[in-house]
KOLTORDO-916166 format. One record per residue (C-alpha): x, y, z; residue number from 0. Coordinates in steps of 0.001 Angstrom, whole numbers, plus 500000, padded with zeros to 6 digits. Layout:
// KOLTORDO-916166
      x      y      z  nr
      X      Y      Z NUM
...
//
This chain:
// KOLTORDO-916166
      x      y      z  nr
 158600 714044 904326   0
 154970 714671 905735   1
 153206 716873 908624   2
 150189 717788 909927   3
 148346 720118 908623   4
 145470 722367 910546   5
 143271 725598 909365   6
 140521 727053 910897   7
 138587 729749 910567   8
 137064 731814 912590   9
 133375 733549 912190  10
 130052 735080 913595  11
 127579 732272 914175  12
 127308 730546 911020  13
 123783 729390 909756  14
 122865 726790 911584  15
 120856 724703 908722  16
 123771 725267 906648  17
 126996 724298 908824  18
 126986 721176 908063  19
 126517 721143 904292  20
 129101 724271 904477  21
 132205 722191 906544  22
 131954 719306 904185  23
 132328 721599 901029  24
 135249 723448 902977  25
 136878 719841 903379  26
 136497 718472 900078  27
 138149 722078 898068  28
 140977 721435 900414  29
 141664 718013 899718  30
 140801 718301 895929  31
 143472 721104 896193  32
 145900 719298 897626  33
 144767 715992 895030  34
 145286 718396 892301  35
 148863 719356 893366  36
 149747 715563 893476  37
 150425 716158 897422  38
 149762 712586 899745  39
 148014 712452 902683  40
 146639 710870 906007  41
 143398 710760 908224  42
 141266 713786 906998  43
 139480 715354 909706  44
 136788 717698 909513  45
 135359 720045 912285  46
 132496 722071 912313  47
 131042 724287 915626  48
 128828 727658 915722  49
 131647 730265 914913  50
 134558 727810 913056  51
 135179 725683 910567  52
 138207 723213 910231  53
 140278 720699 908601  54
 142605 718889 910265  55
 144931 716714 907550  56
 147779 714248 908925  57
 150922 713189 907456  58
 150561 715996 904312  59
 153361 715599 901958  60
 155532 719010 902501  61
 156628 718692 899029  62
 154904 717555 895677  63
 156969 714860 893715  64
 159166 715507 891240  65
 158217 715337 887815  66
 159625 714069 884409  67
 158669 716621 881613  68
 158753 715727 877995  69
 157924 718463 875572  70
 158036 717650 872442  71
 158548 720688 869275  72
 158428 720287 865561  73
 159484 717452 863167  74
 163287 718177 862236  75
 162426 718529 858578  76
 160262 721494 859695  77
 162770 722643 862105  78
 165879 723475 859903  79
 165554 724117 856610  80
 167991 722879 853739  81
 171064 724393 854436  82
 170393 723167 858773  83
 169190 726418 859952  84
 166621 726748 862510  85
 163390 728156 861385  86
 161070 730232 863037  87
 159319 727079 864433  88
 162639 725856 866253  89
 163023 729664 867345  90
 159863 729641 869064  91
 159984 726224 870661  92
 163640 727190 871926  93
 162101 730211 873397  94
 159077 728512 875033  95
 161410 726218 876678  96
 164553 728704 877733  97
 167636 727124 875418  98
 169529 728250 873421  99
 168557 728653 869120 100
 172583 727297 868729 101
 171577 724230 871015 102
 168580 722760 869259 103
 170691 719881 867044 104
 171470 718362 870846 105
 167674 718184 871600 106
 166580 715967 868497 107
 164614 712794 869717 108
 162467 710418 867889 109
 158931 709590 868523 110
 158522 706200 867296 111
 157539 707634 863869 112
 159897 710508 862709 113
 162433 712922 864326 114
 161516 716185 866411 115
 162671 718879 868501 116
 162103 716879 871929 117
 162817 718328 875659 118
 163318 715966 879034 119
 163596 717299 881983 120
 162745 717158 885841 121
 160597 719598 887606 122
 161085 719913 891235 123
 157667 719248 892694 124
 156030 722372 894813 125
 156480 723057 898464 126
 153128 722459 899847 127
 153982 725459 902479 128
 153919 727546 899378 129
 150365 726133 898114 130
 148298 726728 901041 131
 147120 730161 900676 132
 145728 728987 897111 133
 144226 725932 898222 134
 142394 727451 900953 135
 141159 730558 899501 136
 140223 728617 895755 137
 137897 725952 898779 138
 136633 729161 900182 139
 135265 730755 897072 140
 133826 727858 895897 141
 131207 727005 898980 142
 127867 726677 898523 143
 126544 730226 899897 144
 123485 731672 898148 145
 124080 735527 899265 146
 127730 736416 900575 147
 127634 739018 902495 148
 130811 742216 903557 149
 131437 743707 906866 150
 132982 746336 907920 151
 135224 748810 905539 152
 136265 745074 904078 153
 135321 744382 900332 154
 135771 740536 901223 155
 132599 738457 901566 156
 131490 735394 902886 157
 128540 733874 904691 158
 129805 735481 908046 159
 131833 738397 908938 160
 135577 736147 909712 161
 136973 737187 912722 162
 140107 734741 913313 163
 141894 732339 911304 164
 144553 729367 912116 165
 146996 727851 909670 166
 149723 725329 911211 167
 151398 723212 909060 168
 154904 721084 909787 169
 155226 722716 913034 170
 155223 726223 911790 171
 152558 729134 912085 172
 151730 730308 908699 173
 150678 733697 907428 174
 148231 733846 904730 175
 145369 736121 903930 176
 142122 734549 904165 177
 138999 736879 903734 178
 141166 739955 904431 179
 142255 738132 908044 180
 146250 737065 908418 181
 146107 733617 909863 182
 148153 732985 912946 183
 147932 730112 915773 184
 145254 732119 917991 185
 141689 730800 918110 186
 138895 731163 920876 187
 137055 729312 922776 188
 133042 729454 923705 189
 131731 732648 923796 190
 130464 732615 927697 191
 132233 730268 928997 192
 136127 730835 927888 193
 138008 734371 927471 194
 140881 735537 925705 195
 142536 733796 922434 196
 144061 730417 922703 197
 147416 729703 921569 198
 147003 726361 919148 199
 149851 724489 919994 200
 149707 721805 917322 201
 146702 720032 914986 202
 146684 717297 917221 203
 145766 719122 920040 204
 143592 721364 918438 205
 140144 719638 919438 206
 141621 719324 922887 207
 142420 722647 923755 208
 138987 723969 922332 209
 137264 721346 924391 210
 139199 722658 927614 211
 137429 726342 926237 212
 133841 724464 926556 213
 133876 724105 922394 214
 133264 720568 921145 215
 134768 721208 918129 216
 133207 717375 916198 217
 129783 718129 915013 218
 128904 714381 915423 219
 130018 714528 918859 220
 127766 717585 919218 221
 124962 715914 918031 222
 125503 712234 919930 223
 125883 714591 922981 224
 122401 715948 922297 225
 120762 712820 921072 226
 121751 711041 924650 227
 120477 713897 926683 228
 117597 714132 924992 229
 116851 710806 925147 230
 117674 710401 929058 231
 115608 713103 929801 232
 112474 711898 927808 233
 112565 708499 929581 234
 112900 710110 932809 235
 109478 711366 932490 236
 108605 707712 931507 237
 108304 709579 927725 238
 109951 709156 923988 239
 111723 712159 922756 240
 110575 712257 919231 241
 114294 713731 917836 242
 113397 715127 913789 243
 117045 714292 912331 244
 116695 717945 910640 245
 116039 719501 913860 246
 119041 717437 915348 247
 121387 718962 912704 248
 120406 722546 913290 249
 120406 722572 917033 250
 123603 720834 916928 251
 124920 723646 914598 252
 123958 726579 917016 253
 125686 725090 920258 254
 128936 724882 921023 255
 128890 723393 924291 256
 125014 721811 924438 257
 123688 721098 927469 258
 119632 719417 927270 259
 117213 720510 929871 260
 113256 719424 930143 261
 110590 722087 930793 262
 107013 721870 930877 263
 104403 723854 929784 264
 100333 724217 930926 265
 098326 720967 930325 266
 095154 722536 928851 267
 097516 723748 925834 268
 096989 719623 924407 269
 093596 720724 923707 270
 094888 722343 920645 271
 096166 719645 918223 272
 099527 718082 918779 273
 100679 718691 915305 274
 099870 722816 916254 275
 101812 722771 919253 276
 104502 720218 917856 277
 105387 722890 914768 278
 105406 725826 917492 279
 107963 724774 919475 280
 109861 723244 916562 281
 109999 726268 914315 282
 110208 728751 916857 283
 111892 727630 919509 284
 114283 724752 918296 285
 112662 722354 920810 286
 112041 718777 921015 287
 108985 717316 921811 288
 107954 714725 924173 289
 104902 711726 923806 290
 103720 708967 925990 291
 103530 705367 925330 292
 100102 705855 923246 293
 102164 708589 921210 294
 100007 711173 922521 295
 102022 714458 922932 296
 103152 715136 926289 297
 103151 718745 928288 298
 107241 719046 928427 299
 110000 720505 925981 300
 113614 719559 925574 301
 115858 722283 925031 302
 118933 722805 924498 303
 121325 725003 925746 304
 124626 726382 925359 305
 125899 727540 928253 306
 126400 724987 931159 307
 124699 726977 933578 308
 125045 727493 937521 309
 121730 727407 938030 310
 119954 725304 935105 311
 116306 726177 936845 312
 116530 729767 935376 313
 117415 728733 932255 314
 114512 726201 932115 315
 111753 728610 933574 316
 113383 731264 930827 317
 112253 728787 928174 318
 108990 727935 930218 319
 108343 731985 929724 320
 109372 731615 926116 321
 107039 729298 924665 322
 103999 729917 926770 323
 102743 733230 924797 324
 103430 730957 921667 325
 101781 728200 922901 326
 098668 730518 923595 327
 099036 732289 920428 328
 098435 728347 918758 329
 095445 727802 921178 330
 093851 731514 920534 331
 094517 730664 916275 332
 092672 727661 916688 333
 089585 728317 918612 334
 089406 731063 916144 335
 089691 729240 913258 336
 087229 726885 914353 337
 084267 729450 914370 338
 084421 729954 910433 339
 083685 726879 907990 340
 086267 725707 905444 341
 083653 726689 903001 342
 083045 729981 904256 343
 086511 730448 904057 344
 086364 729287 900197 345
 085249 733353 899356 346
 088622 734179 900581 347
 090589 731968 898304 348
 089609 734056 895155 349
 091691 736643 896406 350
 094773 734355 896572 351
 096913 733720 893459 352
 097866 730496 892812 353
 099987 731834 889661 354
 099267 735019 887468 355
 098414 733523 884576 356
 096446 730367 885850 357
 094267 732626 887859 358
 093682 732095 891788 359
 093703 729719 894151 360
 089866 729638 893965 361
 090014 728667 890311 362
 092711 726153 890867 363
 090293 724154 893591 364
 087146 724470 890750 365
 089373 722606 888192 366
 090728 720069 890260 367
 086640 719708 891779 368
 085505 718306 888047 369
 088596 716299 887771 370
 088471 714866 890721 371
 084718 713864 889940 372
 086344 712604 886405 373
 088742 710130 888044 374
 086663 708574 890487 375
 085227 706097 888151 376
 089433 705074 888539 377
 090191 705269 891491 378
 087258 703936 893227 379
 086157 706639 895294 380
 082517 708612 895830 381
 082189 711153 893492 382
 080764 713014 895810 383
 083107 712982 898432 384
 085693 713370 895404 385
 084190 716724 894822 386
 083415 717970 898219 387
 087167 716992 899537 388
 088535 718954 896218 389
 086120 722362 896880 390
 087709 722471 900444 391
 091276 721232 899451 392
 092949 724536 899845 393
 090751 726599 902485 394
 092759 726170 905731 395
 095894 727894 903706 396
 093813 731461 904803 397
 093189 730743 908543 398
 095145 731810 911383 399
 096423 728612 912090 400
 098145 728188 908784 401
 099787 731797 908394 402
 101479 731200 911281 403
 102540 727855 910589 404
 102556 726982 906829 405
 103830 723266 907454 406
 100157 722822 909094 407
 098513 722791 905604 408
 096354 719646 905276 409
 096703 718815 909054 410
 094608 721968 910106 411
 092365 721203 907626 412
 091611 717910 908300 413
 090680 718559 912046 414
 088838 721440 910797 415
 087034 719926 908731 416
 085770 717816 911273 417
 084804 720212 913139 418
 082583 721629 910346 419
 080831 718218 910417 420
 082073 717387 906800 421
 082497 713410 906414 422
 085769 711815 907626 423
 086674 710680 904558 424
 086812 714169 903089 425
 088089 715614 906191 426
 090953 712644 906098 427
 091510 713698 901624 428
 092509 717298 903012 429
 095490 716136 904948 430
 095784 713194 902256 431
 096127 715450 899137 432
 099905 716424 900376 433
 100895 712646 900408 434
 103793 711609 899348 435
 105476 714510 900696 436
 109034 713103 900252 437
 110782 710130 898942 438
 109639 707174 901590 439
 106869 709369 902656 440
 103381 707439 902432 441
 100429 707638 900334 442
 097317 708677 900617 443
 095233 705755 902788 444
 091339 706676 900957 445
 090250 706151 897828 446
 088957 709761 897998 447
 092241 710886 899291 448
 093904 709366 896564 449
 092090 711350 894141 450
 092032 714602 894849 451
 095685 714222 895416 452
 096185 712705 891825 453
 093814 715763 890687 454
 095816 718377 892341 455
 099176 716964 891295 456
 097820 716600 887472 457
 095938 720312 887685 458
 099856 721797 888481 459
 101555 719739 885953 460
 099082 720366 882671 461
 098809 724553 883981 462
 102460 725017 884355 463
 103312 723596 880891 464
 100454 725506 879462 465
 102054 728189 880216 466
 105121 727050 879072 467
 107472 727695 882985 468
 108063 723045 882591 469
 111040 722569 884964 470
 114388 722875 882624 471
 117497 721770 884621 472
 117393 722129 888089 473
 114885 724806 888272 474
 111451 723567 889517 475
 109923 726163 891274 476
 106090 724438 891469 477
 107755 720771 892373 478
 106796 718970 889228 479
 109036 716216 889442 480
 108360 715455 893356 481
 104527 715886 891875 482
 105048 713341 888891 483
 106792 710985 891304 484
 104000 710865 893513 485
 101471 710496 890946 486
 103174 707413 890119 487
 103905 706006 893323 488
 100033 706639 894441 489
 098869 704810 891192 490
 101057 701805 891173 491
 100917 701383 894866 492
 097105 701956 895276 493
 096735 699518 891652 494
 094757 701727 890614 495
 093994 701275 886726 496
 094117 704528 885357 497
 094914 705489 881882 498
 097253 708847 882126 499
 096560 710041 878472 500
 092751 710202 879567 501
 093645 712055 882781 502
 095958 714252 881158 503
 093245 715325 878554 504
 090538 715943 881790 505
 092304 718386 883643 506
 093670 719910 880043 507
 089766 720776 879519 508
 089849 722313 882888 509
 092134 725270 881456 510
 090283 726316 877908 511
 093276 726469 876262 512
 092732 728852 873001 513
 093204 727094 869756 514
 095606 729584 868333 515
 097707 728537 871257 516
 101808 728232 870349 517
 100640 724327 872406 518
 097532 722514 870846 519
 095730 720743 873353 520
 097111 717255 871958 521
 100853 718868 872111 522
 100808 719764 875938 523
 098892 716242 876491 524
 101576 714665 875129 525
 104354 717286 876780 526
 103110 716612 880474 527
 102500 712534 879621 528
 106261 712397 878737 529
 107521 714575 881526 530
 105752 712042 884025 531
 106633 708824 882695 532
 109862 710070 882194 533
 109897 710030 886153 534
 110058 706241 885927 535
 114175 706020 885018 536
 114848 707683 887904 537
 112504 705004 890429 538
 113853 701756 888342 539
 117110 703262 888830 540
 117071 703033 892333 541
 115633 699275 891995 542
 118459 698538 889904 543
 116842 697871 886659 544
 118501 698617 883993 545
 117611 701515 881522 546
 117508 698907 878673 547
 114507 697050 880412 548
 112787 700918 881029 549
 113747 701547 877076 550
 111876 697782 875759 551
 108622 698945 877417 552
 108434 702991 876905 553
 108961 701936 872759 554
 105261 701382 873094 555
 104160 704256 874214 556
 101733 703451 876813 557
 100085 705615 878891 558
 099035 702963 881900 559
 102058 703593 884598 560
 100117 700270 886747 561
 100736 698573 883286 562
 104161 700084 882126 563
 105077 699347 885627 564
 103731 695344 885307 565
 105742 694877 882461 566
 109083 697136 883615 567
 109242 694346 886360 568
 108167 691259 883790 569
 110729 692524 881914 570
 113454 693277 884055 571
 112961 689686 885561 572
 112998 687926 881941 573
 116782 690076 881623 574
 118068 687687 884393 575
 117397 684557 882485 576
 119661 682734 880884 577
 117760 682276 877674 578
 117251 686541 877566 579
 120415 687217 875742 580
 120129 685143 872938 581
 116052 686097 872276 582
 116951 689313 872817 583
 119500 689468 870049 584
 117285 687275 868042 585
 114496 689422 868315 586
 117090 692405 867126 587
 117353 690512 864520 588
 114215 689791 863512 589
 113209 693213 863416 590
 116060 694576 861881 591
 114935 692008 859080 592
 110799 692865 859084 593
 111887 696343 859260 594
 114710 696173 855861 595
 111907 693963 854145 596
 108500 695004 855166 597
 109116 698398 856296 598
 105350 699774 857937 599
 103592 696900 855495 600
 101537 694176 856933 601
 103136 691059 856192 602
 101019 688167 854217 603
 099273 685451 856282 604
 101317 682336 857379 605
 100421 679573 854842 606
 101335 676372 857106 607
 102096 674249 853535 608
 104877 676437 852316 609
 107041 675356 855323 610
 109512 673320 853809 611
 112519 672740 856804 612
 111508 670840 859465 613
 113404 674202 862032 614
 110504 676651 860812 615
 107978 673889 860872 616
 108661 673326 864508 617
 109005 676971 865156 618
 105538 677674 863235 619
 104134 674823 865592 620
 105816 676254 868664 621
 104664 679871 868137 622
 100965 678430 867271 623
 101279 676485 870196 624
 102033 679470 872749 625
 099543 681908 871739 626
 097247 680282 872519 627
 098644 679601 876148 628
 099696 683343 876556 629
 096891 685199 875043 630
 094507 685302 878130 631
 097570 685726 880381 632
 098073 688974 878218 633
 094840 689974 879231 634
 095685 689584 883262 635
 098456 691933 882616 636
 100352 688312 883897 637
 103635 689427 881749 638
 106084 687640 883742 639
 104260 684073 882919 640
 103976 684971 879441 641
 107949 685899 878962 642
 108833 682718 881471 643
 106473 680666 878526 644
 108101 682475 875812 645
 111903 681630 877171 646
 110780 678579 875683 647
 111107 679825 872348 648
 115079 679770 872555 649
 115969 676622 870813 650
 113722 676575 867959 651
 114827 680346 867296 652
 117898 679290 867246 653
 117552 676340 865198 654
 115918 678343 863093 655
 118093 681137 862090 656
 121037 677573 861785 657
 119345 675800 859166 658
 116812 677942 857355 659
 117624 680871 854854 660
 114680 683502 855043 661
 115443 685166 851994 662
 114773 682084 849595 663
 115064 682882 845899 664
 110941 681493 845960 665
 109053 685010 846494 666
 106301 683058 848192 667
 108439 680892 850489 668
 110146 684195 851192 669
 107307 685974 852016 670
 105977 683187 853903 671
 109038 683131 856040 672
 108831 686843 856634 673
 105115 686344 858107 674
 106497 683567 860671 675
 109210 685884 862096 676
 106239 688518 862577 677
 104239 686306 864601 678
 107478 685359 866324 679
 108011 689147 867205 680
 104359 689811 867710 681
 104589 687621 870594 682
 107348 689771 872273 683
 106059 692916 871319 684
 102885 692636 873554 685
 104617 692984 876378 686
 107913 695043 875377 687
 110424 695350 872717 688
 113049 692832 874085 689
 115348 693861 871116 690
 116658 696754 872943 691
 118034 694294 875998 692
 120601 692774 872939 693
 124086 694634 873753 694
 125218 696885 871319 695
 127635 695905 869148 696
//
């Protein structure tokens, strides 16, 4: 037999950022409970609004099967002794399983190999009625909540005080204790706009009798509600609502019952940059913003609210009242901002710490200034603007504008910059420097940009691990792995030729690092140059390539990610071929072989007249033949047209390891052979260590 199954409970407004993340956690405990109890089930349906959270689960078995239970004891001979009395072994198995010591000799059973104490019997499977408390409460404790927090004379604690909870299940109320609250079939309705409790009549009309008490219990349909409206309204003021997905999410988690409505605020407020006003009303007031068909920021607001009001007009000029004075406050931070230079404003930075021990932020900006000047020659941009850009990288972090609105960083800059009269390609490096932000994000556009953002990311990454606080699990307080990451992404994407070891060793100068120091200069080189390639498994695994092609190239050790990179992709391309296999096991083979005979000696040179089968003269000829076609494509970094030439090779190899024994009795022949199989692999090796593509055996 199945039923429905419903809980919900009932809370103070729940964090909006987290309601989401929190209802999908509740779900999943409860159906991993009711997985673990070997319970079947329907449709699972999850609901998550302001002050609940539910589960609705159809067809629930109402009983967990029945189950055949072998339990098997000691081998006769240990179970009796000579004259057939039990021993203390029998005893306690006949104890552990409730029979009696006299009945043992009828519970004898053989398991394929010898004779033991065996026990079969059938468990009657749990009433699920009789599991819910414990599934519930085990998916309760286990949410994702950083600080839980009590209420009242209660010693419970969760993310919200729990006022109500609902448990219905095969067309029964059921009484449970969750967080310190008996669960009934009464739940409530919007806060405004209903009154009273509401008798649940069943789970499947649970969403519809909170929807008649103005709560749209479906976050999705919360937040299609919201998109729509917002939408509508935007184009009605011949406008696109720019709708952050984030944003979405949270507003959709603090309304019940969301209704959108447009307001506008004064014109002369665009005279402050959009990005000013855009975080004000985003971060303070939860609104969306409109622009015109140039994507120019308009002078209107979409709220939301969540009450269907009456008399929408008050609610709208309420808003209107709302975000004026921080609308001013913006305009007021930025004229005053503007009349003190980002370089005045460079005094100021000495008195901000970037991190104790690496000194302050002034210091940090010095460093990444002669590093910056140090990778130009790279990355193709004017030292000078390399420098300047770097000296006024972190100024705008002590302005008005910024301490009010911290996502501004780089953006405020940039325009004040301008205003200071500094060059746009500096002023365009200070919003630059941040880029990539995120996965997908893009990267910096200038050649100057490009480098002081390299020099800033590479300044964090050798400090940190000088100080020995490297990321270690998932702690990684100063972002080093979104800052590896994007040193990558800007140096493969922007080609930019750039040796890391070099770069690495440049900003380690920067920090004077004692030479008593538990790290040795060449140590922490080596330290943050591993930690950023490392970087790479995760990007090839999202391009699908396998860790074995990643493994064939970082066996080099190079230090060139626009190079590792070339060959990752050579590589990874040559894997799909159906010659790859069998060079790649012959290659494992040949180096297994160099390796057992040679060890780290240099083989002798090929003598072309002590080739005495015709398979390792044609080999010998082949190999000759091909270096000298794939040499200068080696030095055009053209890998995949030197491993499509190399492909080639397949036959011969094969022929040659059929027909020719490389460890002939002749020493010199030996030898001789030994030298061809190291030109064979030297032609691999240049571009990666195909071995490591051979399966494992």
């Amino acid at each position: 037999m199945s039923a429905d199954f419903l809980v919900e409970l009932g809370t103070e407004e729940l964090p909006p950022k987290a309601l989401l993340a929190l209802s999908k956690a509740f779900t999943a405990g409860i159906v991993d409970g009711f997985k673990a109890a070997n319970l079947g089930f329907g449709d699972v349906v999850a609901y998550a609004a302001p002050r609940r959270l539910a589960v609705v689960i159809k067809n629930l078995d109402t009983q967990a099967p029945s189950a055949d239970i072998v339990a098997w004891g000691p081998p006769v001979k240990v179970a009796f002794d000579a004259e057939g009395q039990p021993t203390r072994a029998a005893e306690a198995f006949a104890n552990k399983n409730g029979i009696a010591v006299s009945e043992l000799s009828s519970y004898v059973d053989n398991d394929g190999q010898q004779d033991k104490l065996c026990i079969r019997r059938t468990e009657t499977g749990a009433l699920t009625r009789d599991l819910l408390g414990d599934v519930i409460n085990s998916s309760l404790a286990a949410l994702p909540i950083p600080k839980r927090m009590r209420w009242g004379s209660s010693k419970e604690e969760f993310v919200r005080p729990v006022q109500w909870a609902v448990l219905l299940f095969n067309g029964e109320t059921c009484k449970e204790n969750l967080l310190g609250i008996t669960s009934s079939n009464l739940s409530r309705g919007h806060r405004f706009h209903s009154s009273g409790e509401i008798a649940i009549e069943s789970p499947q009309t649970y969403a519809d009798q909170l929807y008649k008490a103005h709560v749209i219990a479906d976050f999705a349909t919360r937040r299609d509600i919201i998109r729509t409206g917002v939408e509508s309204l935007a184009a009605g003021l011949n406008g696109t609502a720019v709708i952050d997905e984030d944003l979405l999410d949270e507003v959709s988690g603090l309304n019940e019952w969301p209704v959108p409505l447009m307001g506008r605020f004064d014109e002369h407020f665009l005279d402050v940059p959009a990005q000013a006003l855009i975080s004000s009303m985003k971060e303070h007031q939860k609104y969306f913003h409109v622009v015109d068909s140039n994507n120019k920021l308009m002078s209107a607001f979409i709220t939301v609210a969540n009450i269907e009001s009456k008399d929408p007009g008050q609610v709208i000029s309420g808003n209107e009242r709302v975000i004026r004075p921080r609308l001013a406050d913006a305009a007021f931070f930025y004229s005053n901002d503007k009349k003190t230079s980002l370089e005045s404003r460079r005094e100021s930075l000495k008195q901000v710490v970037f991190q104790a021990k690496l000194g302050s932020v002034y210091d940090k900006t010095e460093r990444v200034a002669a590093l910056a000047e140090t990778l130009a020659a790279d990355t193709g941009a004017d030292v000078g603007f390399a420098r300047r850009a770097a000296q006024l990288s972190k100024s705008d972090l002590v302005t008005d504008m910024v301490g009010e609105f911290d996502d501004l960083q780089g953006t405020m800059g940039r325009d004040y910059a301008l205003n200071d009269g500094e060059p746009a390609e500096v002023a365009e490096a200070l919003l630059e420097q941040y880029l990539p932000r995120f996965a997908g994000d893009t990267i910096p556009s200038t050649a100057t940009g490009a480098t002081l953002a390299l020099a800033d990311r590479l300044d964090s990454l050798v400090g940190i691990f000088s100080i020995g606080q490297q990321p270690s699990g998932s702690r990684d307080p100063f972002a080093l792995r979104r800052a590896s990451l994007g040193i990558l992404r800007i140096i493969i994407e922007r080609k930019i030729d750039l040796d890391l070891r070099s770069a690495i060793s440049a900003a380690a100068m920067q920090f004077n690092i004692p030479k008593d120091a538990k790290t040795s200069q060449e140590e922490l080189q080596e330290q943050v140059l591993t930690y950023i390639l490392e970087r790479f498994k995760a990007w090839y695994k999202e391009e699908d390539i396998s860790t074995e092609v990643f493994a064939s190239v970082a066996s080099l050790e190079l230090a060139n990610p626009l190079d590792i990179n070339a060959r990752v992709q050579a590589v990874h391309q040559f894997s799909l071929l159906p010659d790859a296999v069998a060079l790649a096991a012959a290659n494992k083979r040949v180096s297994n072989i160099l390796a057992k005979q040679l060890g780290e000696k240099a083989p002798a040179a090929l003598n072309n007249s002590l080739l005495e089968e015709a398979a390792e003269q044609r080999l010998a000829a082949e190999i000759d033949s091909l270096t000298k076609v794939v040499t200068p494509l080696y030095k055009q970094r053209d890998y995949n047209a030197v491993l499509t030439k190399l492909a080639l090779l397949r036959e011969p190899v094969d022929a040659f390891f059929d027909e020719v024994m490389v460890m002939a009795d002749d020493e010199s022949v030996r030898n001789n052979r030994l030298a061809l199989l190291h030109s064979l692999r030297a032609l691999f090796i240049n571009v990666a260590d195909i071995s490591q593509l051979a399966p494992a055996k």
